[in-house]
N, CA, C and O of each residue as an XYZ file, in Angstrom:
552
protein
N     -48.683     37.607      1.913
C     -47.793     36.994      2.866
C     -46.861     36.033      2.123
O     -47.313     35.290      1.252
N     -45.404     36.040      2.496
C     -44.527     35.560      1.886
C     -44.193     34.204      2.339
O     -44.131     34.241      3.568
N     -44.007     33.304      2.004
C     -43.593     31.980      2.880
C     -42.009     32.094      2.672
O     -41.538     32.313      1.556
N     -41.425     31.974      3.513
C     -39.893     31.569      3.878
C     -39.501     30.337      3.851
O     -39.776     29.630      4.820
N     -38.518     29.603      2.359
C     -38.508     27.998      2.730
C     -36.880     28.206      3.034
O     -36.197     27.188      3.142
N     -36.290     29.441      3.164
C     -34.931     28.881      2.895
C     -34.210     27.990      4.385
O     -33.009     27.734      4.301
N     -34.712     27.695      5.260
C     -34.942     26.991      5.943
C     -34.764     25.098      5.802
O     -34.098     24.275      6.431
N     -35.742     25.003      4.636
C     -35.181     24.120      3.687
C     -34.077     23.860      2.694
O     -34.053     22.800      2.069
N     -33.165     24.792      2.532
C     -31.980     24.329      1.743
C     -31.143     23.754      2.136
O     -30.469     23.013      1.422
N     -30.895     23.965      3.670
C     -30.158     22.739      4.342
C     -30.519     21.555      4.595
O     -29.740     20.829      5.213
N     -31.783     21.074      4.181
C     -32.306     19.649      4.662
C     -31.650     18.217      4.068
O     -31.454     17.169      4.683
N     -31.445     18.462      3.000
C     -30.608     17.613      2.043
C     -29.786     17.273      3.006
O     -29.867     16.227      3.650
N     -28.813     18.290      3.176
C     -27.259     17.974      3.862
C     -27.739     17.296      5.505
O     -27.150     16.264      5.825
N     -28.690     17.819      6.419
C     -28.990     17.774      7.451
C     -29.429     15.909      7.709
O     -29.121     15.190      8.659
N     -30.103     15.627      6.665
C     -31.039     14.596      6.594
C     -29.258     13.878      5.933
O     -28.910     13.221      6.914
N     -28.557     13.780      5.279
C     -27.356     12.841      5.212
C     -26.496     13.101      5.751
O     -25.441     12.683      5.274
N     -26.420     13.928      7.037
C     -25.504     14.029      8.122
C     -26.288     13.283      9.467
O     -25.678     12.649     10.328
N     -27.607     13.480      9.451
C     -28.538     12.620     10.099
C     -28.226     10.627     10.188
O     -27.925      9.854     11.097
N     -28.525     10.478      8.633
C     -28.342      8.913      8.018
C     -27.236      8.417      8.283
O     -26.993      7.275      8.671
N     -26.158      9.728      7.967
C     -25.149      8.673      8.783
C     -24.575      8.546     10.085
O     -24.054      7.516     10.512
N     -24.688      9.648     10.715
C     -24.437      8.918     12.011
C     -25.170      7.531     12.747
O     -24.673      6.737     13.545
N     -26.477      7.568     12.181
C     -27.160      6.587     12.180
C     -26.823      5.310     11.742
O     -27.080      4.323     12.430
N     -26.205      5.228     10.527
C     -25.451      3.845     10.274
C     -23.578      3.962     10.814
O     -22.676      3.125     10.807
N     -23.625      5.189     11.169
C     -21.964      5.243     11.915
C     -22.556      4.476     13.341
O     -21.574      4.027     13.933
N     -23.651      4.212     13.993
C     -23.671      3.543     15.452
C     -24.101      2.586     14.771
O     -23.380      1.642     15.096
N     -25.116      2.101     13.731
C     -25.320      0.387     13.407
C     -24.558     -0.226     13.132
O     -24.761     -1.439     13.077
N     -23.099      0.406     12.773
C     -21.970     -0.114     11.863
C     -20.681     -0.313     13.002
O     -19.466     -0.156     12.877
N     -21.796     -0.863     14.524
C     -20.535     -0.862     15.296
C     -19.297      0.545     15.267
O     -18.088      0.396     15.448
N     -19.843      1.570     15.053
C     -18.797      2.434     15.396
C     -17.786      2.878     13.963
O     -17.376      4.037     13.909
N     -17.530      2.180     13.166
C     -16.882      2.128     12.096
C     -17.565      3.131     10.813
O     -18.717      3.133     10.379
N     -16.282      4.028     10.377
C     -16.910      4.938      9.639
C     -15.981      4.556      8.804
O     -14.799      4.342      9.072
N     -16.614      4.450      7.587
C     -16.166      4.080      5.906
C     -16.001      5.528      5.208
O     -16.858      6.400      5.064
N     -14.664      5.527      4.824
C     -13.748      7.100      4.087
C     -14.101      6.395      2.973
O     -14.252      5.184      3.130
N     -14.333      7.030      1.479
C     -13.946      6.942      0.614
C     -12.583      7.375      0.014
O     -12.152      8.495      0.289
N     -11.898      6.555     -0.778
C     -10.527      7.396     -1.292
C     -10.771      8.531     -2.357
O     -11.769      8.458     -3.073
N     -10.069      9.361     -2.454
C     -10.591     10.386     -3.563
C      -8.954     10.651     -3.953
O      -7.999     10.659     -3.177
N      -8.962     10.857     -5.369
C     -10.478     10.571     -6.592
C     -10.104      9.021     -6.880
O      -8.999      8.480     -6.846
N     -11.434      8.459     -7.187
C     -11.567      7.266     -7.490
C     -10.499      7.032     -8.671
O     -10.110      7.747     -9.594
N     -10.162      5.614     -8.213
C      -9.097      5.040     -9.067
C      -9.800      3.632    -10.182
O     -10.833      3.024     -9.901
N      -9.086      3.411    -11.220
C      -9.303      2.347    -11.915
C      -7.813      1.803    -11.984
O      -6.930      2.658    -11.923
N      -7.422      0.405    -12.112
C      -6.012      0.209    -12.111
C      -5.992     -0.987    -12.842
O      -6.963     -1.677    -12.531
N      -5.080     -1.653    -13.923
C      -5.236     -2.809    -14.977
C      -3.416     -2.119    -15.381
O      -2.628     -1.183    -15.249
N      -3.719     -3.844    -16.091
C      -2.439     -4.052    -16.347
C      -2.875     -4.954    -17.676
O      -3.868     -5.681    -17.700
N      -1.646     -4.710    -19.126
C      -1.230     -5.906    -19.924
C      -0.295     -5.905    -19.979
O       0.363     -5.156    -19.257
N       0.189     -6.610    -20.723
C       1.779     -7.457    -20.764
C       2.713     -6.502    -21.070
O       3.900     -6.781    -20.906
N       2.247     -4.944    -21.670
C       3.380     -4.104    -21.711
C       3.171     -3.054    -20.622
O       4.136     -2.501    -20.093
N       2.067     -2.816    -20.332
C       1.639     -1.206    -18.864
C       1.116     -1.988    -18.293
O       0.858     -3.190    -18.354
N       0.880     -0.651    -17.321
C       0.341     -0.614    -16.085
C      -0.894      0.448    -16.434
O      -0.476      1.342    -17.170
N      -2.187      0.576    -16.129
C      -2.916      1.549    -16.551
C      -3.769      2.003    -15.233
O      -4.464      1.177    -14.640
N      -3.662      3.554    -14.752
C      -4.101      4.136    -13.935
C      -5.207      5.451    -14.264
O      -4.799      6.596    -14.460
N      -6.412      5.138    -14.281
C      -6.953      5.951    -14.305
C      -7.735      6.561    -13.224
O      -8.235      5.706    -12.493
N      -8.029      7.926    -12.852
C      -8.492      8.537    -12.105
C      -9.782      9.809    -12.357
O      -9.685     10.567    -13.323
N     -10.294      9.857    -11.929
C     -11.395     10.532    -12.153
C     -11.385     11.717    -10.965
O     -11.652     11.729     -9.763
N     -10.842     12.905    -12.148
C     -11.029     14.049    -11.207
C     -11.174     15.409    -12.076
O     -10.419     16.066    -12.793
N     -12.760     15.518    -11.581
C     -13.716     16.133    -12.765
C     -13.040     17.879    -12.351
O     -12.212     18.112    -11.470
N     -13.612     18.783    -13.171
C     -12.958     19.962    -12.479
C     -11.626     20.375    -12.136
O     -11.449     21.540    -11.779
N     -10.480     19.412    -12.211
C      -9.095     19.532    -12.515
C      -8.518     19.719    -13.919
O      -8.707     19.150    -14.994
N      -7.544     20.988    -13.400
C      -6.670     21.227    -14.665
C      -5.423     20.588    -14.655
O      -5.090     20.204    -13.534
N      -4.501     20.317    -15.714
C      -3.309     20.056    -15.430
C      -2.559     20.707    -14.604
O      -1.635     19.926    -14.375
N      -2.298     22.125    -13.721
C      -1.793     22.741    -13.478
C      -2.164     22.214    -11.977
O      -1.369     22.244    -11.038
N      -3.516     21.721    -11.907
C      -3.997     21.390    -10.156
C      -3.407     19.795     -9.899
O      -3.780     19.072     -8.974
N      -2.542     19.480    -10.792
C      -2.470     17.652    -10.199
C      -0.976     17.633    -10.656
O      -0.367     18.165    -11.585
N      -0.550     16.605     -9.377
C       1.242     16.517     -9.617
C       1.634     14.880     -9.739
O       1.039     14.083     -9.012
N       2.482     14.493    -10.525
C       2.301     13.152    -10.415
C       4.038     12.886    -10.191
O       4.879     13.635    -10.687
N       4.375     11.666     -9.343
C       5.736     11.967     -8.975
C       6.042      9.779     -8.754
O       5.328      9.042     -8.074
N       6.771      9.528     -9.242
C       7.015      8.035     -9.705
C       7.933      7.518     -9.009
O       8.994      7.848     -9.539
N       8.138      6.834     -8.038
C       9.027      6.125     -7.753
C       9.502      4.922     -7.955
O       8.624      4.367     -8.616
N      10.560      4.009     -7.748
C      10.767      2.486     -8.306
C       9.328      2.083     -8.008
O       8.767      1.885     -9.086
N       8.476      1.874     -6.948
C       7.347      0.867     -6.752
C       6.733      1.825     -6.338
O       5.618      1.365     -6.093
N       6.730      2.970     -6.073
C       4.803      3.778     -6.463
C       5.112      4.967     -7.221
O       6.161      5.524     -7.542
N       3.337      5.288     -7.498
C       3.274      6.795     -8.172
C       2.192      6.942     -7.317
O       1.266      6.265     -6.871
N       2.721      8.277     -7.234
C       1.945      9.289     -6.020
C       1.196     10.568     -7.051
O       1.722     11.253     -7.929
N      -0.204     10.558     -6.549
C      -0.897     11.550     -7.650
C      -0.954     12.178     -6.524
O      -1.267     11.580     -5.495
N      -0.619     13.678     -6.543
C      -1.365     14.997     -5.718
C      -2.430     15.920     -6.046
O      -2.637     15.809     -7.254
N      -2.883     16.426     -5.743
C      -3.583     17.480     -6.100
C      -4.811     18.353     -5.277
O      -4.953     18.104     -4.079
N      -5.577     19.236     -5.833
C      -6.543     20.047     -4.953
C      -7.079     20.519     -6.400
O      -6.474     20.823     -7.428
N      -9.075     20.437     -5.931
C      -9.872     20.675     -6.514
C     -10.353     22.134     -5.856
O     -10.591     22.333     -4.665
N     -10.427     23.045     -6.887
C     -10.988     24.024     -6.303
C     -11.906     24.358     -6.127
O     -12.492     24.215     -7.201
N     -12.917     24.987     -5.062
C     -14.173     25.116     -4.694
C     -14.751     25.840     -5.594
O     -14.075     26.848     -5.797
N     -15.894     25.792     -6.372
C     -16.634     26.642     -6.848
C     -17.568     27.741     -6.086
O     -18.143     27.599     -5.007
N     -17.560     28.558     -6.707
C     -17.998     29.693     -5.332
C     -19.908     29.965     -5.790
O     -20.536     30.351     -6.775
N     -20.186     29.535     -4.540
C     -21.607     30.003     -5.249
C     -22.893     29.360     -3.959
O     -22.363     28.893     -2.951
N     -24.283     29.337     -3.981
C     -25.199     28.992     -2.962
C     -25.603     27.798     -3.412
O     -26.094     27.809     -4.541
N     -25.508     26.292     -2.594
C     -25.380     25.219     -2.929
C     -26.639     24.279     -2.190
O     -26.572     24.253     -0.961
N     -27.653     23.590     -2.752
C     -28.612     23.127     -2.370
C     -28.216     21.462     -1.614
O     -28.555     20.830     -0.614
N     -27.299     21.277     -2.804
C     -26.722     20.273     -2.154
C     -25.510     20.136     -2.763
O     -25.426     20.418     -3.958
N     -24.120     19.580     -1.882
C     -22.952     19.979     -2.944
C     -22.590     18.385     -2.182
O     -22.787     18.292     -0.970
N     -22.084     17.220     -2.923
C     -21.299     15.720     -2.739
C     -20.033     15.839     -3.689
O     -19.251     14.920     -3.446
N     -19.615     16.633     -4.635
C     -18.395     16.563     -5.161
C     -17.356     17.184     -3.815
O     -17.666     18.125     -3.084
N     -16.217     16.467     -3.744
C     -15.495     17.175     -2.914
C     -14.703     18.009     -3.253
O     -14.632     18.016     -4.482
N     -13.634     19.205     -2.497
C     -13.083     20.018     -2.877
C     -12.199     19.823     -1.944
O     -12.352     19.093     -0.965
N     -10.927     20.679     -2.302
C      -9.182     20.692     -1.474
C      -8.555     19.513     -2.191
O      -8.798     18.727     -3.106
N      -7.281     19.906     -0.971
C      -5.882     19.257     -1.659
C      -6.283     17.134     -1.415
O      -6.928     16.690     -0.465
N      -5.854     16.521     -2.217
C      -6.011     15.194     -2.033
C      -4.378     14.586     -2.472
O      -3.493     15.091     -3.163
N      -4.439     13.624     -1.920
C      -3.302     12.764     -2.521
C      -3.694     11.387     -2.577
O      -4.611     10.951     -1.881
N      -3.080     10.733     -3.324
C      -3.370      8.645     -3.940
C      -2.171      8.714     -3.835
O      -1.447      9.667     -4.124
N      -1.846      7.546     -3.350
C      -0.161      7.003     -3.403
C      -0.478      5.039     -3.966
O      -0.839      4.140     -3.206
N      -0.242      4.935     -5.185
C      -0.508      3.427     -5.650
C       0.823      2.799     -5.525
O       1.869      3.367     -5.841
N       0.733      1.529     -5.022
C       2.096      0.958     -5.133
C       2.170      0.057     -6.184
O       1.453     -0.928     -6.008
N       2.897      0.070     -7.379
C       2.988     -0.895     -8.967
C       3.711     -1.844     -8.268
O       4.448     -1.765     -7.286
N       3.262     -2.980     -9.144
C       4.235     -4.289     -8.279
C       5.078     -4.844     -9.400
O       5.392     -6.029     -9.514
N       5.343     -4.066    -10.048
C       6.544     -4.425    -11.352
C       7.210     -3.370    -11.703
O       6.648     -2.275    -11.720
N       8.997     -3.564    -12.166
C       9.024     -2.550    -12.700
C       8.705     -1.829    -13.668
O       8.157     -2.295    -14.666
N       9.042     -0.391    -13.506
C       8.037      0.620    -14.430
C       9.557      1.144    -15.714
O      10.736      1.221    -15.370
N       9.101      1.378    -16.918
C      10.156      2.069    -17.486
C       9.488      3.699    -17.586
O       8.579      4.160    -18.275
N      10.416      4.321    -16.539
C      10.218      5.574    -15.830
C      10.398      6.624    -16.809
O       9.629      7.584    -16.770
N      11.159      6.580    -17.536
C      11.463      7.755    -18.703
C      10.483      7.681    -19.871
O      10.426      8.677    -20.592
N       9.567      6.452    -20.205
C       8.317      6.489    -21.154
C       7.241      6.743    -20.428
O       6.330      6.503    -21.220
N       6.630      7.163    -19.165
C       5.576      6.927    -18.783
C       4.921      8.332    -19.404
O       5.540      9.371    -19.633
N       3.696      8.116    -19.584
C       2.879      9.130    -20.603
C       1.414      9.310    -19.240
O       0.940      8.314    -18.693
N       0.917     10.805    -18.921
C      -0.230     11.207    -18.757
C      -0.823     11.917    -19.239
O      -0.186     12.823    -19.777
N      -2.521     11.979    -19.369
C      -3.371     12.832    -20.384
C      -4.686     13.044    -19.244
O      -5.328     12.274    -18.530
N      -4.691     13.840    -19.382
C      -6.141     14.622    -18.701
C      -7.220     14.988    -19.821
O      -7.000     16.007    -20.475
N      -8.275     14.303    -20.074
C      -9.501     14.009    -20.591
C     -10.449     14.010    -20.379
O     -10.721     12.814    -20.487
N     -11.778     14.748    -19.978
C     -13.232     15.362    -19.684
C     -13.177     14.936    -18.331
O     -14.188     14.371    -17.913
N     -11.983     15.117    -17.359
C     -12.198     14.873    -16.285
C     -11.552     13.438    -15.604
O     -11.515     13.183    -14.400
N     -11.083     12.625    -16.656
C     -10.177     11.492    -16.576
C      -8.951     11.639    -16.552
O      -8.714     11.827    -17.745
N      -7.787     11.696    -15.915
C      -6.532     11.522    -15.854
C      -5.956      9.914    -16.052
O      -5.960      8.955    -15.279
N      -5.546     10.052    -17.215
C      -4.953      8.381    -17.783
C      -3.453      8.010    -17.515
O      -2.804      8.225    -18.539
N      -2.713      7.549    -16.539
C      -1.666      7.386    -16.757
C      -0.991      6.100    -17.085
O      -1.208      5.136    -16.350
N      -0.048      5.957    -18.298
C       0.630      4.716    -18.768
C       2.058      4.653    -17.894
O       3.018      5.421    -17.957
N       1.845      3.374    -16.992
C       3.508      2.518    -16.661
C       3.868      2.008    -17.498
O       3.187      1.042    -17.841
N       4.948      2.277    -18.211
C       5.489      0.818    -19.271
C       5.838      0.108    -18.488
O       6.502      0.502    -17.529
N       5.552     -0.949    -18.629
C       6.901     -1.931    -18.122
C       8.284     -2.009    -18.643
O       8.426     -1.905    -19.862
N       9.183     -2.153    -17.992
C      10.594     -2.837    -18.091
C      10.271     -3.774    -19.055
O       9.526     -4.723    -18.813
N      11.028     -3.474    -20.655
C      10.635     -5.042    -21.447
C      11.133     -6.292    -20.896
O      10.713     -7.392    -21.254
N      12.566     -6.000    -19.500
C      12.965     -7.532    -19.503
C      12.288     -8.523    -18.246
O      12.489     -9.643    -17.777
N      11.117     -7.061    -17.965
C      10.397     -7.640    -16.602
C       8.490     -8.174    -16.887
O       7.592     -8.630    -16.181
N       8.662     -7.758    -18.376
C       6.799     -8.314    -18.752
C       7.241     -9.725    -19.169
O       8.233    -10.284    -19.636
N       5.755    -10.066    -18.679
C       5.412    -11.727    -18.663
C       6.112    -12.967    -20.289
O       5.729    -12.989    -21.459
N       6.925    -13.585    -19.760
C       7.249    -14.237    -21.420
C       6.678    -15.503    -20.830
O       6.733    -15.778    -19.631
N       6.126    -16.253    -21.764
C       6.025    -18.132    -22.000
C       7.165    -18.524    -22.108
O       8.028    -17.925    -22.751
N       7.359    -19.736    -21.409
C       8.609    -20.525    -21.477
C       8.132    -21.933    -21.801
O       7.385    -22.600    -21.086
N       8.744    -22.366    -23.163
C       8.400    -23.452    -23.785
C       8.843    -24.901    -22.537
O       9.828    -24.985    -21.804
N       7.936    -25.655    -22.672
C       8.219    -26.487    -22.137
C       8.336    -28.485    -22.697
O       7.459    -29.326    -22.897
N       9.549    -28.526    -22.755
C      10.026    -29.649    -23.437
C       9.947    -30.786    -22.571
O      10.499    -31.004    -21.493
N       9.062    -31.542    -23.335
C       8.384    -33.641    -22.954
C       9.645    -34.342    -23.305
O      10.058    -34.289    -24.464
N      10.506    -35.221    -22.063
C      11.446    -35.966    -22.465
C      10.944    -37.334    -22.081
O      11.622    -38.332    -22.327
């Protein structure tokens, strides 16, 4: 006699579709989105530094498009095809829209896609990064 668990391969998903509605009513009603893909964002005195984490993307799946005060990352992760016990990476089209709060020098900006990291450099405008201004005791 054979035991049948596949019954159990949905429990994972069942049991954290369970949990959260459960903290979706403790939480007063309020359901918390994550943004995707996670961002990192820093600045020194010459960039702006944006990194993103989006594992499973090629250059060909992500569009990046700059305006005076934002850069807008697009893109879509494609589904891997296959029987999934439990799957939390997400898949489809996403977009980030960051707004830079300085200007950017638009014709140097440099991106690199790296084990799943997308790095992008804002230069700054040299006549818009931070200078010291001496200050003279009379």
């Amino acid at each position: 006699m054979a035991i049948d668990f596949s019954s159990f391969y949905e429990f994972p998903h069942l049991f954290d579709r369970m949990t959260g509605e459960m903290e979706h009513q403790f939480a007063g009603g309020t359901s918390r989105q994550v943004a995707f893909p996670p961002l990192n964002i820093g600045e020194d005195d010459k960039a702006v530094y944006v990194r993103a984490l989006v594992p499973g993307a090629g250059m060909d799946d992500l569009e990046l498009v700059i305006t005076d005060k934002t850069l807008s990352l697009r893109g879509e992760l494609k589904p891997v095809q296959g029987r999934y016990y439990r799957q939390e990476r997400p898949t489809g089209p996403f977009q980030r829209v960051i707004t830079v709060g300085v200007p950017i020098d638009r014709d140097n900006v440099k991106a690199t896609l790296r084990s799943g990291v997308l790095e992008v450099v804002l230069p700054k405008l040299s006549d818009q990064r931070p200078q010291s201004i001496r200050i003279d005791i009379r």
